[in-house]
C-alpha positions in Angstrom: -19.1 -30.4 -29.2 -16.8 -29.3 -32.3 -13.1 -28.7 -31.4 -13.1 -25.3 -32.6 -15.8 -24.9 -29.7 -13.6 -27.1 -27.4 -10.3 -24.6 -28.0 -12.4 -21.4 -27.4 -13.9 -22.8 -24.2 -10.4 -23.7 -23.1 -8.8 -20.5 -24.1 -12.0 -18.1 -22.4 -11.5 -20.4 -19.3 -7.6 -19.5 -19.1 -8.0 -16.0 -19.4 -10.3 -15.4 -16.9 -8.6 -17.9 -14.5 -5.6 -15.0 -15.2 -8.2 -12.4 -14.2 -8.5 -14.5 -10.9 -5.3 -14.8 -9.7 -4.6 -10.9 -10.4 -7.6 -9.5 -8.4 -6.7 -11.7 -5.5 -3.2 -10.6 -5.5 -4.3 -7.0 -5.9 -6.6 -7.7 -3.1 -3.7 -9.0 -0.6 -1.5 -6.2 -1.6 -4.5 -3.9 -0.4 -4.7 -5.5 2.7 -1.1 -5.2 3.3 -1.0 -1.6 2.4 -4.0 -0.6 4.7 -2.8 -2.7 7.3 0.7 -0.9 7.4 -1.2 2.5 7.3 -3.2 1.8 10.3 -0.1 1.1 12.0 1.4 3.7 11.3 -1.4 6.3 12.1 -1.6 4.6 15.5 2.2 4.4 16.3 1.9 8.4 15.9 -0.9 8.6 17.5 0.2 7.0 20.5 3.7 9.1 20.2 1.5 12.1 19.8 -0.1 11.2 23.4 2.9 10.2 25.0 4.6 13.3 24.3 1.3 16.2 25.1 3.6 19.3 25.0 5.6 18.9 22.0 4.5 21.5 19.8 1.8 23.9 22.1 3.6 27.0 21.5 4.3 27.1 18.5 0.7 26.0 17.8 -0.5 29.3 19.8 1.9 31.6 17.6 0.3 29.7 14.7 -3.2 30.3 15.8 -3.1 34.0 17.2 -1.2 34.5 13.9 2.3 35.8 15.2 5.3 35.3 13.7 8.3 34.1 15.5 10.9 36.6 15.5 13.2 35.4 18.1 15.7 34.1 15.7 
């Protein structure tokens, strides 16, 4: 094996070895991303349930398509 083929053997193995370590940090900052968005979906969710009247009639207005004039 010629040096020349030595050097680009080295050089292809770095590169790709670079390749590596970016997908699996891509990959963990992924999982931390949808990990935090499941969270956060359930935690309102679960506020959502907690609370069951919050918002019901202003949802009805909103549905039977009447305005709220009582401002």
């Amino acid at each position: 094996m010629s040096l020349r083929n030595l050097i680009a053997a080295a050089a292809v193995c770095s590169v790709l070895s670079g390749c590596v370590v970016a997908a699996a940090a891509d990959l963990a900052a992924t999982t931390v991303m949808t990990a935090g968005k499941i969270a956060v979906k359930g935690t309102g969710a679960l506020v959502r349930a907690a609370i069951p009247d919050g918002d019901n009639k202003d949802n009805k207005r909103k549905e039977d398509g009447q305005a709220d004039d009582s401002q």
